[in-house]
C-alpha positions as CSV (number, residue, x, y, z in Angstrom):
1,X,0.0,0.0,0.0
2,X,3.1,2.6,0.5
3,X,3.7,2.1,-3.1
4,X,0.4,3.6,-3.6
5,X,0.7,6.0,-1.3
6,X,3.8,7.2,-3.0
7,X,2.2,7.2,-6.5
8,X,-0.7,9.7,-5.0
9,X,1.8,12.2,-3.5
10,X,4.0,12.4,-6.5
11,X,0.9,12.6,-8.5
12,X,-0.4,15.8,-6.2
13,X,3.5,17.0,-6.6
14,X,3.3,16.9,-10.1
15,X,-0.2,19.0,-10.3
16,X,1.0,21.5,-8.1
17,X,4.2,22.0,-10.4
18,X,2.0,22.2,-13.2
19,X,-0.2,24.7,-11.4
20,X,2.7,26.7,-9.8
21,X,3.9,26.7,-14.1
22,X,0.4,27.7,-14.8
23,X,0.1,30.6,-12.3
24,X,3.5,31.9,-13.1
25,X,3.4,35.4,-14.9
26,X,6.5,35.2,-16.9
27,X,4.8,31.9,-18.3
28,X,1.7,33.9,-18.5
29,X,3.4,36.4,-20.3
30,X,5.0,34.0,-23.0
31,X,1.3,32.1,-23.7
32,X,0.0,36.1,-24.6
33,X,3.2,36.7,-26.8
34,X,2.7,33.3,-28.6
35,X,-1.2,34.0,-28.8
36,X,-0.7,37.0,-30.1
37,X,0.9,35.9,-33.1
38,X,-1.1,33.5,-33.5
39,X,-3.7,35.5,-33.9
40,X,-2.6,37.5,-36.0
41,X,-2.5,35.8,-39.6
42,X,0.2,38.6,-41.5
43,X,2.6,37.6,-38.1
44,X,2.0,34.7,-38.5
45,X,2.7,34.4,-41.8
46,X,6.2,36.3,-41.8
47,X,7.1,33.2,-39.0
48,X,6.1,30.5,-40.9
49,X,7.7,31.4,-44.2
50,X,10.7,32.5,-42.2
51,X,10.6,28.9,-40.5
52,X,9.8,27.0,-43.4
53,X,13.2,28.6,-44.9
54,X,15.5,27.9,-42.4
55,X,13.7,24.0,-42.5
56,X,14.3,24.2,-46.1
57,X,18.0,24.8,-45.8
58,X,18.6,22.8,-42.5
59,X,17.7,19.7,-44.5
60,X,19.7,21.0,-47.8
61,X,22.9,20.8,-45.6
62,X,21.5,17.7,-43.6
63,X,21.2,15.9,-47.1
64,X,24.6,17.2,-48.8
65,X,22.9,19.7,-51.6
66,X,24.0,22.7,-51.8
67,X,22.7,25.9,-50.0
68,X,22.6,28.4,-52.7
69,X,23.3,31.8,-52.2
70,X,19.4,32.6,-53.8
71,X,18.2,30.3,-50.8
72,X,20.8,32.1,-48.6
73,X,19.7,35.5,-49.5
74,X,16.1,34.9,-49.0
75,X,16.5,33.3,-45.5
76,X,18.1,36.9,-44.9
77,X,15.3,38.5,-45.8
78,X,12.9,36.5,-44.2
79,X,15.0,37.2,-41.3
80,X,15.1,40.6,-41.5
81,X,11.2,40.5,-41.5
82,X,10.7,38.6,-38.8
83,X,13.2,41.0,-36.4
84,X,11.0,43.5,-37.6
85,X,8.0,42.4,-36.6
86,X,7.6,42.4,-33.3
87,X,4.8,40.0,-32.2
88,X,7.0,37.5,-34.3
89,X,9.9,38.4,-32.4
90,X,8.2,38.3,-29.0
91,X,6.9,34.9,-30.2
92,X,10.2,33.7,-30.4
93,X,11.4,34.4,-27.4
94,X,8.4,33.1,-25.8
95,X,9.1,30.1,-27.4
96,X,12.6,30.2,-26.1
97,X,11.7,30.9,-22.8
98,X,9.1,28.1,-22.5
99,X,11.7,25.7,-23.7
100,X,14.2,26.8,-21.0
101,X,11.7,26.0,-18.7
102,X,10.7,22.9,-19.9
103,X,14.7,22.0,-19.8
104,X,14.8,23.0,-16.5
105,X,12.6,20.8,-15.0
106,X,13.1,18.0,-17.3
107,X,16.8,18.4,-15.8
108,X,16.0,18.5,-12.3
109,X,13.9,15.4,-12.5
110,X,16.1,13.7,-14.0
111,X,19.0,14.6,-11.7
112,X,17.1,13.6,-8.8
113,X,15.9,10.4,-10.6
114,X,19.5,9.6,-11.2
115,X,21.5,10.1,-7.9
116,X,18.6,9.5,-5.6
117,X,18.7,13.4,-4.1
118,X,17.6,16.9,-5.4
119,X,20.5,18.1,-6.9
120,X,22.0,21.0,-5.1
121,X,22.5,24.4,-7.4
122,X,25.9,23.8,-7.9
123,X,24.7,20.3,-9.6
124,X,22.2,21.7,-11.7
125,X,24.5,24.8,-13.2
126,X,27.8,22.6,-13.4
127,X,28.9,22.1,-17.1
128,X,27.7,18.4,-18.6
129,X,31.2,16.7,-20.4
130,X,30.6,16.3,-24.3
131,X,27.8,13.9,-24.1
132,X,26.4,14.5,-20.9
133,X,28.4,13.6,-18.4
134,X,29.4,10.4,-16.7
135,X,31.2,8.5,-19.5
136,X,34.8,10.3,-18.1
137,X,35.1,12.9,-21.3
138,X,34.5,15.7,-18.7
């Protein structure tokens, strides 16, 4: 029955995170920026067609064709259209932002998951080795 026990409180835990993440304003504050340009269809479309460039070329260079410098100079105008819009900027960094977060907790659980404790500060802002630490390449 402890087993079950243990489930329940890690379950209440985990919806108390989620409604601590959910209350937060800078987390509040990132869901407007990303609503915004959603709602927004001219935002939204400078994003897309500056993501669906940078996609475009990502897999160019993933696949061993050549990036040409047509394809280079249109990602740079894409770009420049996207920093000048600011909803798709803020919708960026929103994005960023939320994935820091979701990092950050993905890391902490996982630290504690794999020493057993809650990793101390120093644990959680210490440099991983090339691959993540604990194969010795540190």
């Amino acid at each position: 029955m402890q087993t079950l026990t243990a489930e329940i409180t890690i379950d209440e835990k985990i919806q108390d995170l989620c409604e601590t993440i959910l209350a937060d304003e800078e987390y509040c504050k990132n869901v407007a920026c990303i609503e915004a340009l959603l709602d927004d269809p001219s935002s939204k479309e400078v994003y897309v067609k500056f993501a669906q460039k940078g996609e475009e070329m990502h897999q160019k260079q993933h696949s061993g064709a050549e990036v040409t410098d047509a394809d280079l100079d249109e990602y740079e105008t894409l770009r420049k259209a996207a920093d000048e819009n600011s909803k798709v900027k803020n919708f960026m960094s929103a994005q960023n932002e939320l994935n820091s977060l979701h990092q950050k907790v993905s890391k902490y659980i996982s630290k504690t998951i794999e020493n057993g404790k809650v990793p101390t500060e120093k644990e959680m802002n210490a440099k991983d080795g090339c691959c993540g630490g604990g194969c010795g390449c540190d």
